[in-house]
C-alpha positions in Angstrom: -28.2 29.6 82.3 -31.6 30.9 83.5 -34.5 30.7 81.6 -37.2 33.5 81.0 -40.5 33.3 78.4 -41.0 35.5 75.5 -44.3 36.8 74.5 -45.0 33.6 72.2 -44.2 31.3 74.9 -40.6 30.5 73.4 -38.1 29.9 76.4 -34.8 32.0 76.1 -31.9 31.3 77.6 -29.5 34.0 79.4 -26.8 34.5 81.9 -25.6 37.4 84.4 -21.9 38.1 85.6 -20.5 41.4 87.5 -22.1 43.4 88.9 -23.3 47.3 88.8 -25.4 49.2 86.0 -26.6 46.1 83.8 -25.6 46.1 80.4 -27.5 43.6 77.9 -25.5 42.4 75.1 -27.4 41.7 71.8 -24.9 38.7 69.3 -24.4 38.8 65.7 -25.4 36.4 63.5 -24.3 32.7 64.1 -23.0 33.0 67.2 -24.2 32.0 71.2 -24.2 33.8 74.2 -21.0 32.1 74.6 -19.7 33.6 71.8 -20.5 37.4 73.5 -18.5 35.6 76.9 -15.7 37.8 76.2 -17.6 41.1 76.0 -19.1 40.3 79.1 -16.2 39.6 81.4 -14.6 42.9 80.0 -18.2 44.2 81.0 -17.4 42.7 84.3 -14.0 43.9 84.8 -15.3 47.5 84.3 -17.9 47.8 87.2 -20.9 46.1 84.8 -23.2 43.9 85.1 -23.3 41.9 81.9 -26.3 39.5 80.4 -25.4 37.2 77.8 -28.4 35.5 76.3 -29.4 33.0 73.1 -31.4 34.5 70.9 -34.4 32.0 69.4 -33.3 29.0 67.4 -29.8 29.2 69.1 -27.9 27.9 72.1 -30.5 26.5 75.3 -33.3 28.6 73.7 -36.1 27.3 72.0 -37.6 28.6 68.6 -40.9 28.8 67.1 -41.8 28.1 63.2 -42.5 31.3 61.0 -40.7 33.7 63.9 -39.9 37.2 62.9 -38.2 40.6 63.9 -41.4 41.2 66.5 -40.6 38.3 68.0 -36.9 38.4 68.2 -37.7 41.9 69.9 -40.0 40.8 72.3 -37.9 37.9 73.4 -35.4 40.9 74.2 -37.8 42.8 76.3 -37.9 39.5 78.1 -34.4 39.0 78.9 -34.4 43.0 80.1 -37.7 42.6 82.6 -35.9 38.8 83.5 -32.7 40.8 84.4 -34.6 43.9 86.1 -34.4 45.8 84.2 -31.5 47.2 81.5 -29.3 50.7 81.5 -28.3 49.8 78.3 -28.2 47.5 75.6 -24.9 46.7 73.5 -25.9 45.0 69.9 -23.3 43.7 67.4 -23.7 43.1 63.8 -27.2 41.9 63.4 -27.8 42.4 67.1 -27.0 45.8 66.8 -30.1 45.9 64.6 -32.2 44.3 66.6 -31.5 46.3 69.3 -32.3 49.5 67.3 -35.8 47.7 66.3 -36.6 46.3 69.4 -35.8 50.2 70.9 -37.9 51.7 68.1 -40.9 49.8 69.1 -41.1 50.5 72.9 -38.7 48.2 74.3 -37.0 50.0 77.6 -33.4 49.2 76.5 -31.7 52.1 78.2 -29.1 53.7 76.1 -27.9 52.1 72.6 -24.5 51.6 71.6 -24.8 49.7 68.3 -21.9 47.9 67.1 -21.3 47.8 62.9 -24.9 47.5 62.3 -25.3 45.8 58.7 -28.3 48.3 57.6 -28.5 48.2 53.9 -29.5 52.3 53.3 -29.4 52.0 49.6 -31.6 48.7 49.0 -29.0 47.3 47.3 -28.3 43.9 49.3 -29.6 40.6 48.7 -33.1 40.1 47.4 -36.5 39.4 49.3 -36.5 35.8 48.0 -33.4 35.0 50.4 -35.0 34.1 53.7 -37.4 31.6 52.1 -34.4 29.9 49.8 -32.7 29.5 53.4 -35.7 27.6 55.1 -36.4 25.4 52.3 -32.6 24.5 53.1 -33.6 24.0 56.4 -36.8 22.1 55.8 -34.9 20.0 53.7 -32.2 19.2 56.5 -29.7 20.4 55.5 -28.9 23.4 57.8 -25.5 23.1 56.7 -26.5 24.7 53.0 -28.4 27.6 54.6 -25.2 28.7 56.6 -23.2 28.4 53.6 -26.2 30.1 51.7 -26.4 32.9 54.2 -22.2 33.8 54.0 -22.2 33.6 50.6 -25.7 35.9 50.0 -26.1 37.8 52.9 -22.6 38.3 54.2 -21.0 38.4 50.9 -18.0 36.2 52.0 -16.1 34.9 49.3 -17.1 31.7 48.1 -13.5 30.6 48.0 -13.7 31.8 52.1 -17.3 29.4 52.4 -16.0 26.4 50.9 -12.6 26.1 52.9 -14.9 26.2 55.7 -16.6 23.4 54.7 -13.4 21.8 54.0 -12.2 22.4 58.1 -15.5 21.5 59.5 -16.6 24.8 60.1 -19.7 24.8 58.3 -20.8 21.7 60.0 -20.0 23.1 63.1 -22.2 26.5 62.6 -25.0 24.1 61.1 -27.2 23.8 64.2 -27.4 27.4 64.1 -29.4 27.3 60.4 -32.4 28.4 61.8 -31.3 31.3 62.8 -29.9 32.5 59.7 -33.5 32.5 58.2 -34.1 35.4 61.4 -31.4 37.3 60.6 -31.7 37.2 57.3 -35.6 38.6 57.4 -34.3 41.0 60.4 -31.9 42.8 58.0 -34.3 42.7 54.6 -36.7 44.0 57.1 -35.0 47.4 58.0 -33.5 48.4 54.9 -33.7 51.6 53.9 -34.9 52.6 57.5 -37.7 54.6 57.8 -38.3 58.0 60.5 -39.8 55.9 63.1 -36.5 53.3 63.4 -33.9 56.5 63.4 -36.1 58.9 65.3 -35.5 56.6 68.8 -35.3 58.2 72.3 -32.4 56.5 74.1 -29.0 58.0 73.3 -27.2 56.1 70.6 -23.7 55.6 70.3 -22.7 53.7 67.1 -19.5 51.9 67.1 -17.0 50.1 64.4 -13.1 49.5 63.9 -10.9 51.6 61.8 -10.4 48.2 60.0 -13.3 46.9 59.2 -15.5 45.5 55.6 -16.6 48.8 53.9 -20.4 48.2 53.6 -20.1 48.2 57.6 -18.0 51.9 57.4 -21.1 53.2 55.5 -24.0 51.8 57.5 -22.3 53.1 60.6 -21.4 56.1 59.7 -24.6 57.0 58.1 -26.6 55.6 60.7 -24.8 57.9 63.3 -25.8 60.9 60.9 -29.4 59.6 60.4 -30.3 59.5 64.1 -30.8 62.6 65.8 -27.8 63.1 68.4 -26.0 60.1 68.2 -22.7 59.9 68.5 -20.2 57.8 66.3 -17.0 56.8 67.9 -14.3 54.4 66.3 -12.6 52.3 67.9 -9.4 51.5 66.6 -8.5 48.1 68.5 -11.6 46.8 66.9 -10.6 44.7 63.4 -12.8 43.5 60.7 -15.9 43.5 62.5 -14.5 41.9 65.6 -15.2 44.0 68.6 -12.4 44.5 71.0 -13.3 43.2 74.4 -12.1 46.1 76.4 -11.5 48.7 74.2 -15.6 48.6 73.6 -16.2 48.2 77.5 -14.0 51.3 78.0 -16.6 53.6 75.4 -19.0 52.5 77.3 -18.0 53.2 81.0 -17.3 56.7 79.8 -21.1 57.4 78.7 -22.6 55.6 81.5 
């Protein structure tokens, strides 16, 4: 992987294949870049250009105490000027959110397509106290708890669901991520109930999700394509409980670009 600097000086890892129109891919929460490998060679296949990249406190990037949503932005505007430059930038999950903040606040991400974006319209999600219960679990060392924390409060898995993944190693597995759940965690409480200057972007904005997917994720992408002047919502059936389908998504995406 190549190397590039955000603003703060925090070194973020990221990788190109293909080649054509560049397409930057934005992960979810607790994943890698080589978790969005997949999405990338379907990018590939299709004529793209496709940049994977670890976001902070993930992977072979770095990570900087007390981050937050500005930062997480501007370490995407990084990878884009890194890459030269992006036509468009695919998000998933949380990384669709990100994508839509980083967009909203200048950052020359070329056309949207935002993948079940978790945006809690109603306020109704978990509370403000959750990203600082998460780095205390952290700071204590045990990353481990702050995953499980995160699943159980901010995804709202079962806890039935949580602890069989501790029971298969799972949850150790996903622990060096920890950090990363306290970003995502104040990237989504921070864009709640989304104000004029988030939805009122100027990139086109496709919003994506599966026919089959976790109803929270129906609503907030089907009211974030109604929200945002012009965008267009297009479901894609071969994507399945907030899994994105590899080719089906690379296919929505050739036709627009």
């Amino acid at each position: 992987m190549e190397i590039t600097t955000s603003a703060d000086g925090t070194a973020i890892a990221f990788a190109a294949i293909g080649q054509g129109r560049t397409i930057v891919i934005v992960n979810g929460a607790l994943s890698t870049a080589a978790d969005a490998a997949p999405l990338a060679h379907a990018l590939s296949d299709a004529g793209f250009r496709a940049v994977t990249w670890d976001r902070r406190a993930r992977g072979a990037s770095d990570d900087r105490p007390g981050s937050g949503p500005d930062d997480e932005a501007a370490d995407l505007a990084a990878v884009i000027d890194a890459a030269g430059g992006a036509d468009a930038v695919l998000g998933h999950s949380s990384g669709a959110v990100l994508a839509l903040y980083a967009a909203s606040r200048g950052v020359a991400t070329g056309a949207l397509f935002l993948s079940e974006p978790p945006i809690d319209f109603d306020g109704s999600g978990f509370g403000e106290e959750l990203p600082d219960k998460l780095q205390a679990l952290v700071d204590a060392g045990t990353p481990e708890e702050a995953v499980a924390s995160f699943q159980l409060d901010a995804v709202g898995l079962p806890a039935a669901m949580v602890e069989a993944e501790r029971g298969n190693g799972q949850l150790a597995a996903l622990a060096p991520l920890g950090q990363s759940t306290v970003y995502d965690a104040r990237l989504t409480l921070g864009l709640r109930q989304p104000d004029a200057t988030l939805l009122d972007v100027a990139p086109p904005v496709t919003v994506l999700r599966g026919e089959q997917t976790f109803p929270f994720l129906i609503g907030s992408s089907d009211r974030l394509a109604a929200e945002i002047p012009k965008a267009e919502l297009v479901i894609v059936p071969e994507s399945v409980m907030h899994r994105p389908d590899p080719t089906a998504t690379a296919k929505v995406i050739a036709e627009r670009l």
